[in-house]
C-alpha positions, 0 to 999 in steps of 0.5 A: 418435523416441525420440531426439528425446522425448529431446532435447525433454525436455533441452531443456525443463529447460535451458530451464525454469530460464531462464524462470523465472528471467527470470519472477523478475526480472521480478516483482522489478521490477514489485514495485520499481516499485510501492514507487518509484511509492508514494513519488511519489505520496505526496509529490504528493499531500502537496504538494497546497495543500488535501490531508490534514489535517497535524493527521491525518497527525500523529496516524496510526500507518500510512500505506498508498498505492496508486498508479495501476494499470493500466485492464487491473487494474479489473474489473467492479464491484471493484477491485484495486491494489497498494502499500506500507504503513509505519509508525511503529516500536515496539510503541506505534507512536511510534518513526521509519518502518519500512520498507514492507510491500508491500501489496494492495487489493481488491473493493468497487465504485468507481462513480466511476471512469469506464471503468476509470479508473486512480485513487491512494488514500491511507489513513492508519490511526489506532490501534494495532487498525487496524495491527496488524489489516492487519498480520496478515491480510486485513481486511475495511473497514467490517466487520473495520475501520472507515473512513470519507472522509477530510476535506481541506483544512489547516483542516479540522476533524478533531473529527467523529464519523466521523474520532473513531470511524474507525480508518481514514481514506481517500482518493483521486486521479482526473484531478488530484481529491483527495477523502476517499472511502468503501472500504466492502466494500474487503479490504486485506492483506499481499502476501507475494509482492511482499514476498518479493521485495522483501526476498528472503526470507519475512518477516512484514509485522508484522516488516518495518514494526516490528521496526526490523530489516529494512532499507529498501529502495532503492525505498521511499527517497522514501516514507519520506523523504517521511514524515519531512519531513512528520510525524516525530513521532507527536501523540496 
């Protein structure tokens, strides 16, 4: 008996580094397929006739981008994605995109989304207070920071109360729609886990995205690509 408790348990540690490196790899690539999948649906949505104001896009300092999740990652009555946050580097945040900080979303109460249905959003923070809020911790929209739909359309006016007062402005992608929507009650923070394993170490998401330090990665290529094709130059 005692030989085989003892054989189990050698067992158990040969085995134990095996699984959890497999768990590691794994993880590390769910994480790159959320940074790859960030970057295509940026530029489709950006690609889209009447899409996000270039006049907005031009004047925003971050760009965050959740692609479609699972049916099986929407409970009831919240939601929860996750993606990738880049902005334009430098302290006064006018310098070239950084590379991503991997990003999380989650409550609030999507009542459009039908059964679970998987849907893309698309948010651009428009000051310094926005970024650097999401950048530190968990923010609460609405509350913490304040957001309000996004205009569409290329000539959209931009000059309405809500898109002057808003330090976030949001959108969303369903069943081929694009539409400014509201993510009241939403939390966005720093998903530090996906970061370290994108990046291999611990880094702060304030370090990733603004020291110009950190390299971009291999899967955030079309993100950031896209990015500067599309508004490579901040306009106040």
């Amino acid at each position: 008996m005692k030989k085989l408790i003892t054989y189990l348990i050698s067992t158990l540690l040969v085995a134990l580094p095996i699984l959890s490196g497999s768990a590691w790899a794994a993880d590390q690539e769910k994480d790159q397929d959320r940074l790859q999948n960030s970057g295509m649906v940026l530029k489709e949505i950006l690609d889209i006739p009447d899409d996000i104001p270039q006049d907005l896009l031009d004047k925003a300092d971050c760009v965050v981008v959740f692609p479609s999740v699972l049916k099986a990652a929407f409970i009831v009555g919240g939601s929860y994605g996750r993606g990738a946050m880049s902005c334009r580097q430098g302290q006064d945040f006018r310098g070239a995109w950084g590379a991503p900080s991997m990003m999380a979303l989650e409550g609030g109460s999507f009542g459009f989304q039908i059964g679970g249905q998987a849907t893309d959003f698309v948010l651009l923070v428009m000051n310094e207070r926005g970024a650097r809020g999401i950048l530190a911790s968990k923010v609460k929209l609405g509350a913490d920071a304040s957001v309000a739909a996004g205009p569409v359309g290329r000539d959209a006016s931009a000059e309405t109360d809500a898109t002057l007062r808003a330090e976030i402005l949001s959108y969303s992608r369903a069943r081929g729609a694009f539409i400014g929507v509201s993510l009241d009650g939403s939390t966005i923070r720093p998903d530090d886990g996906a970061n370290r394993q994108i990046y291999g170490q611990d880094l702060p998401a304030r370090q990733i995205v603004l020291s110009g330090s950190v390299a971009i990665p291999a899967g955030a290529r079309e993100l950031i690509s896209t990015l500067d094709s599309r508004t490579p130059r901040h306009k106040s």
